[in-house]
C-alpha positions as CSV (number, residue, x, y, z in Angstrom):
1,X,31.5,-64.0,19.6
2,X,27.9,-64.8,18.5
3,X,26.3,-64.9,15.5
4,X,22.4,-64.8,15.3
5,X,19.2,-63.3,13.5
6,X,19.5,-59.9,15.8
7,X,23.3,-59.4,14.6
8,X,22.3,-60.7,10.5
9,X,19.6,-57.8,11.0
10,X,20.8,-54.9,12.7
11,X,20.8,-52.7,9.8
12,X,17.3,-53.0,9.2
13,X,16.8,-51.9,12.5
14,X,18.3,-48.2,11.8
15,X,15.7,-45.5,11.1
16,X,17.3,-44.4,8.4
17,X,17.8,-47.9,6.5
18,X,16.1,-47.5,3.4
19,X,18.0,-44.2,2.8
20,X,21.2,-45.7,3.7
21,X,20.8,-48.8,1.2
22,X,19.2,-46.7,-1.1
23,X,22.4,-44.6,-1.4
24,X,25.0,-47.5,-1.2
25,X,22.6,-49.2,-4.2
26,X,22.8,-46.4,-6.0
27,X,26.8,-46.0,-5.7
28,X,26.8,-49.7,-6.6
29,X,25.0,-48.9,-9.8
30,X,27.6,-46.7,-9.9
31,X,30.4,-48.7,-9.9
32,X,29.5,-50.7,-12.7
33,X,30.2,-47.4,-15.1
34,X,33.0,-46.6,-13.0
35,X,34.8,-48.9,-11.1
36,X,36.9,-46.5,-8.9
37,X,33.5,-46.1,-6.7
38,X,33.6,-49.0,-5.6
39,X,36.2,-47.6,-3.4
40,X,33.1,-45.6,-1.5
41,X,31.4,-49.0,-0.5
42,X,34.8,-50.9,0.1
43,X,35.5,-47.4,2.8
44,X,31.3,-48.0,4.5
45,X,32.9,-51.1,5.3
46,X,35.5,-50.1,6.8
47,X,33.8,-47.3,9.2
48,X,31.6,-50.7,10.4
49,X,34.8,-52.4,11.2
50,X,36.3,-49.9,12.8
51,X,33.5,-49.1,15.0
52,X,32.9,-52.7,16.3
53,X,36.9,-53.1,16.2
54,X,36.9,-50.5,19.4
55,X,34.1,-52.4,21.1
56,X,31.0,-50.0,19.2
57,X,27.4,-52.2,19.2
58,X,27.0,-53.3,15.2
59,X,25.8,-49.9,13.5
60,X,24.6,-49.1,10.0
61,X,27.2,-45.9,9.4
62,X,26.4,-42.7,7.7
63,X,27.5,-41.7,4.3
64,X,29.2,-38.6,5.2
65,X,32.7,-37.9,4.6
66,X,32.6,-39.3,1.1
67,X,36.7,-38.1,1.1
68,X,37.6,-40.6,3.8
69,X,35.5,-43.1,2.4
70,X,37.2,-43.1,-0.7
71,X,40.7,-43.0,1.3
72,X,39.5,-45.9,3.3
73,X,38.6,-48.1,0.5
74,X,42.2,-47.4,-1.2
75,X,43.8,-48.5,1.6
76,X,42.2,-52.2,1.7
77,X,42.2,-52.0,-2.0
78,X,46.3,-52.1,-1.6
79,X,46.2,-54.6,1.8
80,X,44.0,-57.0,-0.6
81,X,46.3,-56.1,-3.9
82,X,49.7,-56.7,-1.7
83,X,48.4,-59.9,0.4
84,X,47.3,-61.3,-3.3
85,X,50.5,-60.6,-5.0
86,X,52.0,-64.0,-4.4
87,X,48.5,-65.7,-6.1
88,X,49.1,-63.7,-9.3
89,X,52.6,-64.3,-9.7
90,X,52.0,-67.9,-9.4
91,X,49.0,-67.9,-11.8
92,X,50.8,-65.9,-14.6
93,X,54.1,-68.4,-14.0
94,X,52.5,-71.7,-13.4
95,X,50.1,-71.2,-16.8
96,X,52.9,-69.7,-18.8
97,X,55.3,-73.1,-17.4
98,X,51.9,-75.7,-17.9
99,X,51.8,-74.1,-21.5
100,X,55.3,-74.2,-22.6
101,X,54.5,-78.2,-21.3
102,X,51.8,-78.4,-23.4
103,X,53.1,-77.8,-26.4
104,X,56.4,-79.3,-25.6
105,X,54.5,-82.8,-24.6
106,X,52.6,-82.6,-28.1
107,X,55.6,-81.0,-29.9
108,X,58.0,-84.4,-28.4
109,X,55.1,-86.9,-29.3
110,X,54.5,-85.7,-32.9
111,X,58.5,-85.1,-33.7
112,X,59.2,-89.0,-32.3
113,X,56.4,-90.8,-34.2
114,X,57.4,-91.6,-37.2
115,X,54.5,-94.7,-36.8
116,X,51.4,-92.8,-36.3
117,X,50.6,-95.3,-34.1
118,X,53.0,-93.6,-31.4
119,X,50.9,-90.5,-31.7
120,X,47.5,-92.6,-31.4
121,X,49.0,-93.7,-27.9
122,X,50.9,-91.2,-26.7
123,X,48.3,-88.1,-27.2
124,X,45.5,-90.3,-24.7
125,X,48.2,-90.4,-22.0
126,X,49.2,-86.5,-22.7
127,X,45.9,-84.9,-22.2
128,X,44.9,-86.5,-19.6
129,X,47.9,-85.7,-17.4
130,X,47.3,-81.9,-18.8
131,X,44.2,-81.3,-17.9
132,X,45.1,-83.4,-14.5
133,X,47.8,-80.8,-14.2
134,X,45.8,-77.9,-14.8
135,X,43.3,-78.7,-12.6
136,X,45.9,-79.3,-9.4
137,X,47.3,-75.6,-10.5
138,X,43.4,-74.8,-10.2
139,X,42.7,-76.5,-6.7
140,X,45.7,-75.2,-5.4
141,X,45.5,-71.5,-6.6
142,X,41.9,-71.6,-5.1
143,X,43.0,-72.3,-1.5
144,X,46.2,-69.9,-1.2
145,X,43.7,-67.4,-2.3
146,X,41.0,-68.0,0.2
147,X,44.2,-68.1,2.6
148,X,45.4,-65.0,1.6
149,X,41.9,-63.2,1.1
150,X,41.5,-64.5,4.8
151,X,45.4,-63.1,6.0
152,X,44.4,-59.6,4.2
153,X,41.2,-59.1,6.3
154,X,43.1,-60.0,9.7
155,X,45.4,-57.4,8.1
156,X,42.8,-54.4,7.6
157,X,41.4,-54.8,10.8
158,X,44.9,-54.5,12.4
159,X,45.7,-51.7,10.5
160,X,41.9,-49.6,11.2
161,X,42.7,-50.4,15.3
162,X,46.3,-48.8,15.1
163,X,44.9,-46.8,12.4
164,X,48.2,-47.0,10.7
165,X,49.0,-48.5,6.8
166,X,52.0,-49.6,7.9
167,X,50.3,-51.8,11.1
168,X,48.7,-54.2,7.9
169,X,52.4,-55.3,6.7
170,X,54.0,-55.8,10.0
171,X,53.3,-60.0,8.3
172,X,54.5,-61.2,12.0
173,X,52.5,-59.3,14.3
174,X,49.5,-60.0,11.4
175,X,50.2,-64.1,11.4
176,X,50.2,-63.5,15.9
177,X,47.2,-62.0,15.5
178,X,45.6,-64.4,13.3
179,X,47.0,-67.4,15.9
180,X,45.6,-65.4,18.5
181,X,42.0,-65.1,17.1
182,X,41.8,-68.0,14.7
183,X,38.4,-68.8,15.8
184,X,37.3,-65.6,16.0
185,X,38.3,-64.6,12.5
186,X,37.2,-67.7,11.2
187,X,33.5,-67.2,12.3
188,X,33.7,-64.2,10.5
189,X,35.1,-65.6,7.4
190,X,32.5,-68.3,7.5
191,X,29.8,-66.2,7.9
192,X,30.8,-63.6,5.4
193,X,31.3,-66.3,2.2
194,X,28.2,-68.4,3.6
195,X,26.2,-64.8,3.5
196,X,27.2,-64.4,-0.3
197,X,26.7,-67.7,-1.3
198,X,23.4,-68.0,-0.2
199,X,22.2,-64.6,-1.2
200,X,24.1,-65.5,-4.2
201,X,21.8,-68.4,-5.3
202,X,18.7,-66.8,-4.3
203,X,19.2,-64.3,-6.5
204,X,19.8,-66.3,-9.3
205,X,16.6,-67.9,-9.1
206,X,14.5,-64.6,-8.5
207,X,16.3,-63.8,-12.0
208,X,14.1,-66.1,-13.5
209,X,11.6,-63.7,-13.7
210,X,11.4,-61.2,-15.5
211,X,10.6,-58.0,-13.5
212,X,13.1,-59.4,-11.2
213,X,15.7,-59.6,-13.9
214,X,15.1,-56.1,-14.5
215,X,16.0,-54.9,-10.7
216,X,19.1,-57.6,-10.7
217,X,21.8,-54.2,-11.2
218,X,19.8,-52.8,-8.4
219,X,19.1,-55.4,-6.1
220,X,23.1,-56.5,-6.8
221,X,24.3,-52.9,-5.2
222,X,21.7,-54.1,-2.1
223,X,23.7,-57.5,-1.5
224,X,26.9,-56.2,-2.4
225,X,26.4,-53.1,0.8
226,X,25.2,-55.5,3.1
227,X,28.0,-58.7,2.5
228,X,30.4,-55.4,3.1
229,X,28.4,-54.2,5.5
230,X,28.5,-57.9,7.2
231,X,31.9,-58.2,6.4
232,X,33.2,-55.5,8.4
233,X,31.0,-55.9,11.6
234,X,32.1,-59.4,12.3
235,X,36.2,-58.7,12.0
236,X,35.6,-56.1,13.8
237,X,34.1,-58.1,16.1
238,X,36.6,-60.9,15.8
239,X,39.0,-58.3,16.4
240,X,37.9,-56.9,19.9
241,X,37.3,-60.4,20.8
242,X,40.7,-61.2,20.5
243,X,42.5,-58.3,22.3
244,X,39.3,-58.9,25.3
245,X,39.0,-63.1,25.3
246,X,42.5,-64.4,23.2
247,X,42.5,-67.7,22.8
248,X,45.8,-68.2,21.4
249,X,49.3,-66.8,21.1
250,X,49.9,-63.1,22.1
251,X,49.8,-60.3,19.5
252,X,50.7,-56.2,20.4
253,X,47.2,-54.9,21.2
254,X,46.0,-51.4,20.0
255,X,43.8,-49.2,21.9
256,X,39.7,-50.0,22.4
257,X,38.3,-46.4,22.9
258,X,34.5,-46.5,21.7
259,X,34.4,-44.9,17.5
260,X,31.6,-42.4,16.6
261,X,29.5,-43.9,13.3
C-alpha cells in the first residue's frame, strides 16, 4: 500500500474538481446550520471507500444519489456511535465516581480538622492527587478512543465490502480483520490524523489574516471533504490489500468486483 504526492492529489486531478469541492463546501457550510448534513459528506466518503474497497483506482465521486448518501452516512454515523459507546459510559461514570471523590476527599478533610492546621496539610496533598487522577481518566479516555475510532473504521469498511449493517458488528470477524491488516489499516489511520493535523495548523495561521478569517467557514467545508475524502480512499485501500497481500491472521473475505463512482 503506498502513500505518495500522486495518491494525496488525485482529486485535483478530476475534471470536474472545483465543482465537486465547491458542492461538498457548500454542504459543509451547510452543516453548520444543520447538522444532519453532515450525513451527505460522511456518505461521499463512503462511495470512495467503497470503490477502492473492490480494487477501483482512487476517484473523486459524483454527488448524485443524494438519498443514498444520506443512508450511507447514517450507517457509519451508528458503527462510530455503537464502537464509542463503551468511551461514553466510562466518561459519564468515571467523572460522576472522581466527583463524588472530590467532594468526599474535601468533605473528610474539613469534618476531621478540628486544628485548621489539618486542613492546611491535608488540602496540598488532596488536589494534587485530584487533578493527578483526572488527568489519568484523561490520558486513558484519549487512547480507548483513538482505539475505538480506529476499530469503527476497520468496521465500515467491512460492512461497505459485504454491503451488509450487520457485517460491521460481527466484533470477531472485525478484530480478524484488523489482525489481518494491522499495517494496512494503520497507514491509513496515520495518514488520515497526520492529514488533519497538519491542515489543521495551517489553517490556523492563514486565520491570522483577515480576508482569510473571513473564508475560514468556507475553506473549513474544503478540508473537512477532502480529510473524508482521504479517509475513505486509504481503508478502502487498506481493505483490498488485506483480502489481496494479508499479512496476518485470516478473516472471511467478501467479494472484489470493480464499483462504479
Amino acid at each position: 500500500m503506498r502513500v505518495d504526492g500522486d495518491l494525496l492529489t488525485f482529486p485535483f486531478r478530476d475534471p470536474e474538481w472545483q465543482k465537486r469541492f465547491l458542492i461538498g463546501s457548500a454542504i459543509g457550510l451547510g452543516a453548520i446550520i444543520f447538522f444532519p448534513v453532515i450525513f451527505l459528506i460522511t456518505g461521499y466518503q463512503l462511495r470512495a471507500m467503497r470503490n477502492t474497497i473492490h480494487g477501483g483506482d482512487p476517484a473523486l465521486p459524483d454527488w448524485d444519489d443524494v438519498g443514498s448518501l444520506l443512508i450511507d452516512g447514517l450507517k457509519m454515523f451508528l458503527v462510530s456511535f455503537v464502537y464509542l459507546l463503551p468511551v461514553f459510559i466510562l466518561v459519564i461514570g468515571m467523572y460522576v465516581l472522581m466527583l463524588a471523590l472530590g467532594f468526599g476527599v474535601f468533605g473528610l478533610v474539613a469534618a476531621l480538622a478540628e486544628d485548621p492546621t489539618v486542613i492546611a496539610v491535608g488540602l496540598p496533598f488532596a488536589f494534587p492527587l485530584f487533578i493527578a487522577a483526572f488527568v489519568l481518566v484523561g490520558g486513558l479516555t484519549t487512547i480507548l478512543s483513538l482505539f475505538l475510532v480506529f476499530m469503527s473504521m476497520v468496521a465500515v469498511t467491512r460492512m461497505l465490502a459485504h454491503d451488509d449493517l450487520s457485517a460491521a458488528f460481527d466484533f470477531r470477524e472485525v478484530w480478524g480483520l484488523l489482525r489481518q491488516g494491522f499495517k494496512y489499516y494503520l497507514i491509513a489511520f496515520v495518514v488520515q490524523y497526520g492529514l488533519g493535523l497538519a491542515i489543521g495548523v495551517l489553517l490556523q495561521f492563514l486565520s491570522l489574516t483577515i480576508i482569510l478569517i473571513c473564508l475560514m467557514p468556507f475553506l473549513t467545508g474544503v478540508v473537512q471533504m477532502y480529510v473524508g475524502l482521504m479517509s475513505g480512499t486509504l481503508f478502502g485501500m487498506a481493505y483490498h490489500q488485506t483480502q489481496t497481500n494479508p499479512v496476518g491472521t485470516n478473516a472471511a473475505p467478501a467479494p472484489s468486483e470493480p464499483a462504479s463512482v
